[in-house]
C-alpha positions, 0 to 999 in steps of 0.5 A: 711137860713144863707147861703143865702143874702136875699134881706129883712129880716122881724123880727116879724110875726104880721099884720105889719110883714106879710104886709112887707114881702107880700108887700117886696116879691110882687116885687120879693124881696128875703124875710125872716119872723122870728117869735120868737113863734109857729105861725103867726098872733101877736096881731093883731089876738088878736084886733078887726080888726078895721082899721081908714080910710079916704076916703074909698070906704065904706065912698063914698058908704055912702055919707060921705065926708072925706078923707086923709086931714081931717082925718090928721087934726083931728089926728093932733088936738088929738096929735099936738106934733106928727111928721106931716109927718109921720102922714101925710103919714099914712093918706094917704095911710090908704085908700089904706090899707083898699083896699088892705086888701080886695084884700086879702079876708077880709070883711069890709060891709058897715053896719059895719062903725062906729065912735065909739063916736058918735061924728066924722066922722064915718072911724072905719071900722070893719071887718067880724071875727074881727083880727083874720080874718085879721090875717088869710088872710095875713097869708094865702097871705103870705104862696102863695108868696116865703117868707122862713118863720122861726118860733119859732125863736127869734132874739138876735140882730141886725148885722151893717157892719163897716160903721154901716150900718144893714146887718142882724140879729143873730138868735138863734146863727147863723147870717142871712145876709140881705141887709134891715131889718124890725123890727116888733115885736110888742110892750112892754106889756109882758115885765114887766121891760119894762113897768116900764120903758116906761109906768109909768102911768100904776103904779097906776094900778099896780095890775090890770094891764094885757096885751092883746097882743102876748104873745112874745111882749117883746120888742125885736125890741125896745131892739134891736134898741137902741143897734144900736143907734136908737132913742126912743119915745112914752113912757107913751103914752100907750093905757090902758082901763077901766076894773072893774077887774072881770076878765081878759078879753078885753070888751072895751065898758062900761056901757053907762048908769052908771055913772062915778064919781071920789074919790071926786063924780064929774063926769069926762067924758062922760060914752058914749065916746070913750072907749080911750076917757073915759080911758085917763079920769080915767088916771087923776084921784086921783089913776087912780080910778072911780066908776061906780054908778047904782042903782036898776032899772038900774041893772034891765033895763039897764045892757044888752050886748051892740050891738056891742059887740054881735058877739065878745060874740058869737065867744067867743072873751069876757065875758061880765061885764056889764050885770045883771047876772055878776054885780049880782054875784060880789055884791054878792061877795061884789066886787060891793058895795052896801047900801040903800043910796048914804051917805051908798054907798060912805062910803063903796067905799071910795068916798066923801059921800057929793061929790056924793050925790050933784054930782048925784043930779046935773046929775039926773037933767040933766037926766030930762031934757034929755040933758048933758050940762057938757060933751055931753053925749047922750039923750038915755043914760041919765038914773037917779039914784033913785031907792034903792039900789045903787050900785058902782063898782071900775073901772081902766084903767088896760087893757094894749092894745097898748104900745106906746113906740118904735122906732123913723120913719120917713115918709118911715119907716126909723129907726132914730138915736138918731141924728134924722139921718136914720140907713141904712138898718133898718126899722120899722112898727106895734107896735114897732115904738114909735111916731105915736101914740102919747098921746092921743089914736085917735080912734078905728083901728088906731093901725091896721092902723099903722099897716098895713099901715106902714107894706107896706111902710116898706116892700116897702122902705126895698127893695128900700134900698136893 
């Protein structure tokens, strides 16, 4: 390999990495793939697959008005600090993404459209077979294109010539020469120090914390970056969702018909919301600390597997906390309180007794009249607690998803230096980059749309550049 000047070198072999190289090889650019584990597919094999879109063919099918415009406004509105025209760049082509995936072999029907709280324009759109089969067709598109492919390969740092300009990479001890470079290794989460240091948020949950992502996000191509003098961005704007801790497992959707209350017994977001939406909630919380109060009959009628998560259970992708037959086993196990009283309840889980008994006292008023004046949660889901005994289990934002922190890009997938300037020859996409994603998380599959969409640009503007 090192006796051969590719045209683009691509480091990290995810959704982002493979839609650069496919899209770099596609206009017969000579490209290289270096993966530092034994196989493809990253954390995007990992995630749901869901890509946030506006203006789809599935949305036209569906007669809902959207498109790039009020998608961008909308993802401004959540983050206004976020670099407008990178945002404005990822919403114009994240349609186009979408149809490019489908070119490729992924399904993404129609029926499956969603907006995840109920309360947007419906753009998630999820695929047939969740990431893993988004990660299998671009693996599949990438082996049909000329790409040397590297794996178990890990990159020890970047090469510059003497104007500073990145010409390659040394890998394993060797250097490979390449006229562009894509960076796409994914983010931080398996790199403990790093997430100390990018993520304080996650300190209140210290000991809950686990990562869902690939196992070699390490923070590589963010190490790598700042050697070069790029420009870092996004810290504390990780993606952490709430997880009662039974098990590490990636059920993103929580009990709808709970409710959730704070130390103090107040409730603080809709428990119908965005699952991102009810987990930036718990972030400000005293602790990072909610209790999901029920109560008998709840346990009883209510704790089923949500619809949406059916087909994740089926392919083994989860395990499921909120239903009766687990929340059984872990009041059993006393790691879900349970007393005849809520005075009883909150003493046990160490939440104010006269807090709670006023706060579900104030929300079983809003369940009777069948409309949540405090936060919007919907009819169906107001459910009142009364019937002894009561039970409330612990929940965090603990489930350490998107990272956030990473490298500086502008509108091409450019890598920025620390004076807001391009570094020639370096390029960015996927997780690694650090400010498209912003405080607040926006919805569900915008981080496979970050992904997939800035993964072509790169792989595009690295061979413009070569």
């Amino acid at each position: 390999m090192s006796e051969q000047m590719y045209d683009v070198m691509v480091i990290g072999g995810g959704g982002a990495g493979m839609a650069a190289a496919i899209t770099a090889a596609d206009t017969g650019a000579s490209v290289c793939l270096i993966e530092a584990s034994d196989r493809l597919g990253g954390s995007t094999a990992l995630a749901g697959g869901l890509l946030f879109a506006g203006g789809s063919r599935q949305q036209r099918a569906l007669g809902i008005d959207d498109g790039p415009e009020a998608m961008f406004r909308d993802v401004m509105a959540i983050n206004p600090d976020a670099p407008e025209p990178v945002i404005r760049r990822l919403c114009a082509e994240a349609a186009n993404s979408l149809a490019w995936l489908e070119a490729l072999g992924v399904e993404y029907p129609e029926e499956r459209l969603s907006s995840p709280s109920g309360r947007t324009v419906p753009r998630a759109h999820e695929p047939v077979g969740f990431g893993m089969a988004v990660a299998e067709r671009l693996d599949n598109a990438l082996y049909q294109r000329h790409v040397d492919i590297a794996l178990k390969s890990r990159v020890e740092q970047l090469v510059c010539d003497a104007a500073g300009r990145v010409t390659g990479a040394l890998v394993d001890g060797e250097v490979i020469h390449a006229r562009a470079v894509v960076i796409a290794t994914g983010g931080i989460g398996a790199n403990p120090e790093l997430v100390q240091r990018f993520l304080p948020k996650t300190r209140g949950s210290s000991d809950w914390v686990w990562h869902v992502g690939w196992p070699s996000n390490r923070g590589d191509g963010l190490l790598m970056g700042e050697e070069v003098g790029a420009k870092l961005g996004g810290a504390d704007s990780g993606l952490l969702l709430m997880t009662p801790g039974f098990h590490r497992d990636f059920e993103v959707i929580g009990p709808e018909w709970g409710v959730l209350v704070n130390c103090h017994g107040q409730r603080f977001v809709a428990e119908d919301g965005g699952y991102w939406e009810i987990a930036e909630g718990l972030e400000r919380q005293d602790g990072s600390r909610g209790w999901v109060i029920f109560d008998a009959a709840m346990l009883r009628e209510h704790a089923r597997p949500h619809p949406r998560v059916l087909e994740a259970l089926a392919n083994g992708t989860i395990t499921l906390s909120w239903i009766t037959e687990t929340l059984e086993r872990q009041i059993a196990e006393g790691k879900v309180h349970r007393a005849g009283s809520l005075a009883e309840l909150a003493e046990k889980a160490g939440v104010n007794p006269a807090g709670l008994e006023a706060g579900i006292a104030h929300y079983n008023k809003l369940a009777d009249a069948g409309h949540d004046d405090d936060f919007g949660k919907m009819a169906q889901n107001l459910v009142a607690v009364r019937d002894a005994d009561f039970y409330a289990a612990e929940v965090r934002p603990a489930i350490l998803v998107v990272t956030g922190a990473g490298l500086c890009i502008d509108e091409r997938a450019r890598v920025l230096s620390e004076a807001g300037t391009p570094i020639p020859g370096l390029f960015a996409a996927g997780e690694t980059v650090g400010n498209v994603f912003g405080r607040n998380y926006v919805g569900s599959g915008y981080a496979i749309a970050n992904c997939i969409t800035y993964g072509r640009i790169a792989g595009a503007e690295a061979v413009a550049a070569s």
